[in-house]
C-alpha positions in Angstrom: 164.3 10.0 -222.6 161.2 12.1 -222.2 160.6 14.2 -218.8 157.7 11.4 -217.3 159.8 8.8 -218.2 162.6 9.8 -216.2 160.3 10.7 -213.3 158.8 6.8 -213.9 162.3 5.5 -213.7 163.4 7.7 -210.7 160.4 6.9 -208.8 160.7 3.3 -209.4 163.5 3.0 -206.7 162.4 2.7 -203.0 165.0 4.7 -201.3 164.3 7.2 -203.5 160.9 7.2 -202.6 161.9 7.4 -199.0 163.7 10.0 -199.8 161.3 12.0 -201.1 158.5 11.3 -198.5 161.3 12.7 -195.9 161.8 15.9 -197.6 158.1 16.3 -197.9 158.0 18.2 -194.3 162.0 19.9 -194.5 164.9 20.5 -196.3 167.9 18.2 -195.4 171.3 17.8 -195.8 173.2 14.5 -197.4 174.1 13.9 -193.8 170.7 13.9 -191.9 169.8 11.8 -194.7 172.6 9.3 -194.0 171.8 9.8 -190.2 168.2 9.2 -190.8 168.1 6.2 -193.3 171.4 4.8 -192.1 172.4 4.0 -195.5 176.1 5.2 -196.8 176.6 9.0 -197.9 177.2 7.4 -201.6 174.7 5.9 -202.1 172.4 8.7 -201.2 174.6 11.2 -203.7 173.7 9.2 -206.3 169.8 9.0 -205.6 169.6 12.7 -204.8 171.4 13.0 -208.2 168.8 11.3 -210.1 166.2 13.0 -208.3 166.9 16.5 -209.2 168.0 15.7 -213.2 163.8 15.3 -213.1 163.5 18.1 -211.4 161.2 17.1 -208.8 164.6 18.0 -205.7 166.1 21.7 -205.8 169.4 22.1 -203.3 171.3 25.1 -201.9 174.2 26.1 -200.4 175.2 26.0 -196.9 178.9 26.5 -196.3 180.3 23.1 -197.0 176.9 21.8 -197.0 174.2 21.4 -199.1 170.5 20.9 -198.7 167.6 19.2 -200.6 164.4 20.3 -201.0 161.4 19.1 -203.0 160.9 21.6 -205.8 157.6 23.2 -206.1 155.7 21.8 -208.8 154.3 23.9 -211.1 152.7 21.9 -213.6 149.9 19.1 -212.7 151.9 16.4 -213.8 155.1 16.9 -211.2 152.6 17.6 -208.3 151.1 14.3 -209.2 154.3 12.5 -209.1 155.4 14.5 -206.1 152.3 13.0 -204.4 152.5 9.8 -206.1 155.7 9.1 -204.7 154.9 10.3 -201.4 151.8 7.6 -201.2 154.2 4.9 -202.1 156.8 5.7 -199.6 153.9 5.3 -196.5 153.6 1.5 -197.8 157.0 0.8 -197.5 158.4 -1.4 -194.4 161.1 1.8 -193.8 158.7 4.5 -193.3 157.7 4.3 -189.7 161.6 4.4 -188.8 162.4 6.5 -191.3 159.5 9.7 -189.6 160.6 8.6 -186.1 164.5 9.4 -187.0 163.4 12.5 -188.9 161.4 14.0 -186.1 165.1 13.1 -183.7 167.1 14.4 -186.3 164.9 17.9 -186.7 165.2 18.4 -182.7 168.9 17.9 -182.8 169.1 20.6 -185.4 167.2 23.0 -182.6 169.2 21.8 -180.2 172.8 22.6 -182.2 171.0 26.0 -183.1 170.2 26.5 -179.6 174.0 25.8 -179.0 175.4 29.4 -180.0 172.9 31.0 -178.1 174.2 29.2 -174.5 177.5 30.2 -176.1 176.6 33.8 -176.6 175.0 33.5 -173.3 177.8 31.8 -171.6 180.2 34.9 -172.6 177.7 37.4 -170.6 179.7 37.5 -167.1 183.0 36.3 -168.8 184.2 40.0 -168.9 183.3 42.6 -166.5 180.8 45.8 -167.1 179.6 48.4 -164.7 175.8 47.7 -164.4 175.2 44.6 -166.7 173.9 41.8 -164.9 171.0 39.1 -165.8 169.4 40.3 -163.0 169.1 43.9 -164.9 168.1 42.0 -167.2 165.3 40.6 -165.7 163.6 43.8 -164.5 164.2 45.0 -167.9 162.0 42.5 -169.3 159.7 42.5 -166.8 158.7 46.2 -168.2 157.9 44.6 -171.5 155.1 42.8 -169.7 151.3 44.2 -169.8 149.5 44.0 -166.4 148.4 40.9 -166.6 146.4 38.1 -164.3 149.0 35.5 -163.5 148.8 32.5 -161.5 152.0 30.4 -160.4 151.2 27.2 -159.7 153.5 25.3 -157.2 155.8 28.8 -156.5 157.2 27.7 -153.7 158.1 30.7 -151.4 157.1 32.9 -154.1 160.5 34.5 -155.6 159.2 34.5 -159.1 155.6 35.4 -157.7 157.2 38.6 -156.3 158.7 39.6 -159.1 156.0 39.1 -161.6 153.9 41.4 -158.7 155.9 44.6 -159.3 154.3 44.5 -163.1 151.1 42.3 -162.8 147.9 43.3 -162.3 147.6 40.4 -159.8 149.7 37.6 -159.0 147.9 34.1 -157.4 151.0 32.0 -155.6 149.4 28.3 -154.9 151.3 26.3 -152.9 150.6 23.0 -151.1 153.0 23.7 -148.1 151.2 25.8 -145.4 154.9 27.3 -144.4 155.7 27.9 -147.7 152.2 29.7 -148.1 152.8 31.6 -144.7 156.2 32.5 -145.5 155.4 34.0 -148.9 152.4 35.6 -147.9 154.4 37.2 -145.1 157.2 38.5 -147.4 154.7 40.1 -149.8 152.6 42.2 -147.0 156.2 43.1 -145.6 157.3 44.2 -149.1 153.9 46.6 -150.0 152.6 43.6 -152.7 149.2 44.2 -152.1 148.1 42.5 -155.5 150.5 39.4 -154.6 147.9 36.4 -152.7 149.2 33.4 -151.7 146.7 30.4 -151.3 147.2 26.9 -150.0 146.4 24.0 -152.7 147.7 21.7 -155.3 148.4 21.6 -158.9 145.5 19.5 -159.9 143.0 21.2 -158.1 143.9 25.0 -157.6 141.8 27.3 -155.4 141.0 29.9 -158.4 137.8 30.4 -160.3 137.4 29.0 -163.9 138.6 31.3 -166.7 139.8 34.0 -164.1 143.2 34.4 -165.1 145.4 35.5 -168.3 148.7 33.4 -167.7 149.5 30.1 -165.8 153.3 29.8 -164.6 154.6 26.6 -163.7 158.2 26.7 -162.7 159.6 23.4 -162.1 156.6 22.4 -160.4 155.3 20.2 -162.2 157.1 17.2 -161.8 155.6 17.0 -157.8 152.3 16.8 -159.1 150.5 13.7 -158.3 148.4 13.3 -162.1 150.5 15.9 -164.5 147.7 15.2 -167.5 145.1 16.9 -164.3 147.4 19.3 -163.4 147.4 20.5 -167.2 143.8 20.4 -167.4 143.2 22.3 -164.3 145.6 24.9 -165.5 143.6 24.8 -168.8 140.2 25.4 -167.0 141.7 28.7 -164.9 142.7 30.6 -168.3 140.7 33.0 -169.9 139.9 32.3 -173.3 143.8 33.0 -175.0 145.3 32.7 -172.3 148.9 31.4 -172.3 150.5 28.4 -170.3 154.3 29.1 -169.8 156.0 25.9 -168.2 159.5 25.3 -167.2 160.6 21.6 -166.1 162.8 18.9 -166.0 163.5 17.1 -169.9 163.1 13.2 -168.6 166.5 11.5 -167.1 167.2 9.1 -165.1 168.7 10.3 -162.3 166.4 7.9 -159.7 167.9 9.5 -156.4 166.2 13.1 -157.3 162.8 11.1 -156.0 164.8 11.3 -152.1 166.9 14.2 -153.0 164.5 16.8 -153.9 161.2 15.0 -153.1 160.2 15.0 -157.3 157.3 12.1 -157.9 158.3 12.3 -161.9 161.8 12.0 -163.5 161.1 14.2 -166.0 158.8 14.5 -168.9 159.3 13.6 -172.6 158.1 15.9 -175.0 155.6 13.4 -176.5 153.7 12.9 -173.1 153.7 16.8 -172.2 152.3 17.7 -176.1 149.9 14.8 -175.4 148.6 16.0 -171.8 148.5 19.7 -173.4 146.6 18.3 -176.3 143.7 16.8 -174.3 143.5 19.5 -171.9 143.0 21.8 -174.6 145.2 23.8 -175.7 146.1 25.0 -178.8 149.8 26.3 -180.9 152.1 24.0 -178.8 155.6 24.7 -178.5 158.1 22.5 -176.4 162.1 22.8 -176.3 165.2 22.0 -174.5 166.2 25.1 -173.7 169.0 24.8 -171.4 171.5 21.8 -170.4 173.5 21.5 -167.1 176.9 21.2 -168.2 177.4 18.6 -165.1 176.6 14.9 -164.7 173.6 13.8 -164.2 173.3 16.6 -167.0 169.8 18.0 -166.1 168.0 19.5 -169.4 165.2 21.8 -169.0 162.0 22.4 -171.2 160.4 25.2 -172.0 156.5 24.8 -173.0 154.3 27.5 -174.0 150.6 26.8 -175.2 147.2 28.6 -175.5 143.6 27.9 -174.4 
């Protein structure tokens, strides 16, 4: 049988098809295929198989696993069944399901990966040494740090303000508590911060001039903001032109009694609805993950967003 016609034949087979179309965006494993199309590890052998005798899949290595790939193309004919099959797959009933279990299944591969580093992490304070401490830590990296215009948005009584301060150019704490304000403001004059000001406002409307400022913070914040998408947008409209957004907050759960508890108007966010909000506000070379995950119930997980105007 000639090269095209076993392409024709393998192509002729809609789980194949789906199965190309999935490794269009990233190599996966016999596994995260099963996971994804829910159809037995056999059976997907045996496609996978036929696949690569056309050459249109190359796999590698991996411990005890192996991973598909499609093969780069190198002649006009492959590309064109490469694509072919790819434009097939998106008229199948499957495909929908099939790109919303790929997209979980690629964030629970960052999420194992991010695994050994809260292991590695986890070991820090397991052993004693003179002098080693994440507080150390923190100061160290805080040297790495140009001096920069930094507004925190929602900071509370200004902890992280303070500390950014003893690097920053200038540091802008908003908060909409007046003791909060008062408090922090107080702190700062007692501690010789003359470049740290507090200012009373919210997160959707800050008191801080349009494109005045190279970073926005926004530390668990804000899920106590009235409108978020606002919020976003305001933060947007303070940053200079590449500016960065850095934003830690609460991955969405469903732990109702944090509304009494700690006074939060949002349970969380999902990481479609912040990428959304960020989109419209603006910005530009989104990155959202789970970057940390309380190892008691009601299992809090925590998001970390960067973006740039």
């Amino acid at each position: 049988m000639t090269p095209t016609l076993k392409s024709l034949r393998a192509l002729a087979d809609p789980t194949r098809l789906r199965i190309v179309a999935l490794l269009e965006r990233d190599e996966l494993s016999v596994a995260e295929l099963q996971e994804i199309t829910k159809l037995a590890q056999s059976r997907i052998s045996t496609h996978l198989g036929l696949l690569s005798e056309t050459g249109l899949l190359k796999s590698r290595r991996d411990g005890k696993r192996t991973f598909y790939r499609l093969a780069p193309q190198t002649d006009d004919a492959g590309r064109s069944f490469a694509q072919l099959a790819i434009r097939a797959a998106k008229e199948l009933p499957e495909h929908e399901g099939d790109q919303i279990n790929l997209k979980r299944t690629l964030g629970l591969r960052q999420q194992q990966a991010q695994v050994y580093f809260n292991q590695v992490a986890g070991r820090f304070d397991r052993s004693y040494g003179p002098g080693r401490s994440w507080q150390a830590f923190g100061h160290l990296l805080l040297r790495v740090l140009p001096p920069l215009v930094v507004a925190d948005l929602g900071s509370g009584e200004g902890l992280l303000s303070e500390l950014l301060a003893r690097r920053c150019r200038q540091v802008i704490a908003v908060d909409n508590s007046e003791k909060m304000v008062e408090f922090g403001a107080k702190k700062a004059k007692k501690n010789g911060l003359k470049n740290l000001d507090f200012r009373l406002g919210d997160l959707e409307t800050p008191p801080i001039d349009p494109a005045s400022v190279d970073l926005v913070v926004l530390s668990q914040a804000l899920h106590h903001a009235a409108d978020p998408a606002k919020a976003l947008a305001s933060a947007h409209r303070i940053l200079k032109p590449g500016g960065q957004l850095l934003l830690l907050d609460l991955a969405k759960h469903r732990f109702a009694q944090a509304h009494e508890l700690y006074g939060d108007r949002w349970l969380g966010f999902s990481e479609s609805d912040l990428h959304g909000w960020l989109e419209a506000a603006g910005f530009r070379r989104i990155e959202i993950s789970i970057v940390a995950r309380e190892e008691q119930p009601p299992h809090f997980e925590t998001l970390l967003v960067a973006a740039e105007k």
